[in-house]
Structure formats: structure tokens, C-alpha cells
C-alpha positions in Angstrom: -11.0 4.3 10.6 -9.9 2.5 13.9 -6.8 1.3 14.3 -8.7 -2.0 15.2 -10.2 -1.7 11.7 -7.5 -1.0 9.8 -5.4 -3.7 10.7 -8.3 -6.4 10.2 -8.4 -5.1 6.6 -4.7 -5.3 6.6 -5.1 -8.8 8.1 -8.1 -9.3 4.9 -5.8 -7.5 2.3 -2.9 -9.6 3.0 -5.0 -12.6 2.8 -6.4 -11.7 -0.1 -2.9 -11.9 -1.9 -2.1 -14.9 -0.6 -4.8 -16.6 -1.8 -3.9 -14.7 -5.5 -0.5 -16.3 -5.3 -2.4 -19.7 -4.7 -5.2 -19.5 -7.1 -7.5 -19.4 -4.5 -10.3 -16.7 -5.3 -12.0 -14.8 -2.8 -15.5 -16.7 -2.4 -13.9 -20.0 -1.9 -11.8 -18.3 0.9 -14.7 -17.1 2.5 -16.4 -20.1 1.7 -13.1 -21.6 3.4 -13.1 -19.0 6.6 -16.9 -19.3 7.3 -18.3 -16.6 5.9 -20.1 -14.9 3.1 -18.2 -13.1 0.1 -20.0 -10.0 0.6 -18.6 -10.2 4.3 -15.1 -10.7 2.9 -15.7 -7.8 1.0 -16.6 -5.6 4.0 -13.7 -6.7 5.9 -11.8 -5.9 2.6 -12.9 -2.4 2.6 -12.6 -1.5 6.2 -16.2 -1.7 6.9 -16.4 -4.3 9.1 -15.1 -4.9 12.4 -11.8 -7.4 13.3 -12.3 -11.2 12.5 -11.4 -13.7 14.6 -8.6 -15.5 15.8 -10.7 -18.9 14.9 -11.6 -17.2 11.2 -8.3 -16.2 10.9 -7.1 -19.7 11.6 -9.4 -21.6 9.3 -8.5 -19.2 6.0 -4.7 -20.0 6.8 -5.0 -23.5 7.2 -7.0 -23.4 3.4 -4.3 -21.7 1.8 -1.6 -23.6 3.5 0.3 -21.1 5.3 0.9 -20.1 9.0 -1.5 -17.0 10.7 1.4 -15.3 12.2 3.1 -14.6 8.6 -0.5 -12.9 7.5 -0.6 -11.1 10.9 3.5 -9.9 10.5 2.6 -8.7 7.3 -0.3 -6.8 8.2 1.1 -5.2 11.3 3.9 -4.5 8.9 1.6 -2.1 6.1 -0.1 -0.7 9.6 3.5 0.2 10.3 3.8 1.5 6.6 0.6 3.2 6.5 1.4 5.1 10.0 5.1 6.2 8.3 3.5 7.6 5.1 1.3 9.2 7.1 3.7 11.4 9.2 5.6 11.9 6.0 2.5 13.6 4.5 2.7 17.4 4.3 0.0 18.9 6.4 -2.7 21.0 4.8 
């Protein structure tokens, strides 16, 4: 997968949890980002390519909290994911 796609399922994943903390479930984010929940589930699983800024935006505003914490975290497990990966043994 991309690096482009990995981090908008980061981006998804981490906004996923969010909206777990809140209560919020998954369609009524979509619902609240523009979007279908079977989108949400493709950007979930890395099957889809990066959101927007402007989709990013309105799913942060419904669950109350401010994009560039979702996007810190996310860059953070890309970070996370790119250190496990080098401390993988080679096959």
C-alpha cells in the first residue's frame, strides 16, 4: 500500500476511535463527513485513496475536536508502523 494510502487509513483509523470515545458510530460520521458508510469502510481498510482536507474538516468539527490532533496521531502510527517494520527480521 502507498504511503498516501496508508496514512488516509491512519487518518480514518484514528477517527474511527475518536468517534468510539464519543459515542459517535461510524455511519453517523460518514453521514457527518459526506459520505457513505461503505466509503468509510474503504477508507478504513486502505482501499481507497486520501480524503480531503474539507472531509477531514467536517468529521472533526462533528466530533468536536481539532484536525491537526487526528493528523499528529496518524502521522504518529505511520511513524510506528515504519519502526516495526525495520525491526522485523527479514525472511
Amino acid at each position: 500500500m502507498d504511503d498516501g494510502k496508508r496514512f488516509s487509513r491512519l487518518v480514518t483509523i484514528e477517527l474511527s476511535a475518536e468517534g468510539k470515545r464519543k459515542g459517535v458510530t461510524q455511519r453517523s460520521l460518514a453521514e457527518a463527513m459526506g459520505i457513505g458508510a461503505t466509503q468509510f469502510s474503504l477508507y478504513l481498510a486502505g482501499r481507497r485513496g486520501a480524503m480531503t482536507v474539507a472531509t477531514l474538516v467536517r468529521a472533526c468539527e462533528y466530533l468536536g475536536i481539532a484536525p491537526e490532533v487526528i493528523v499528529q496521531r496518524a502521522y504518529q502510527a505511520l511513524l510506528d508502523e515504519g519502526r516495526a517494520d525495520q525491526a522485523s527480521p527479514s525472511a
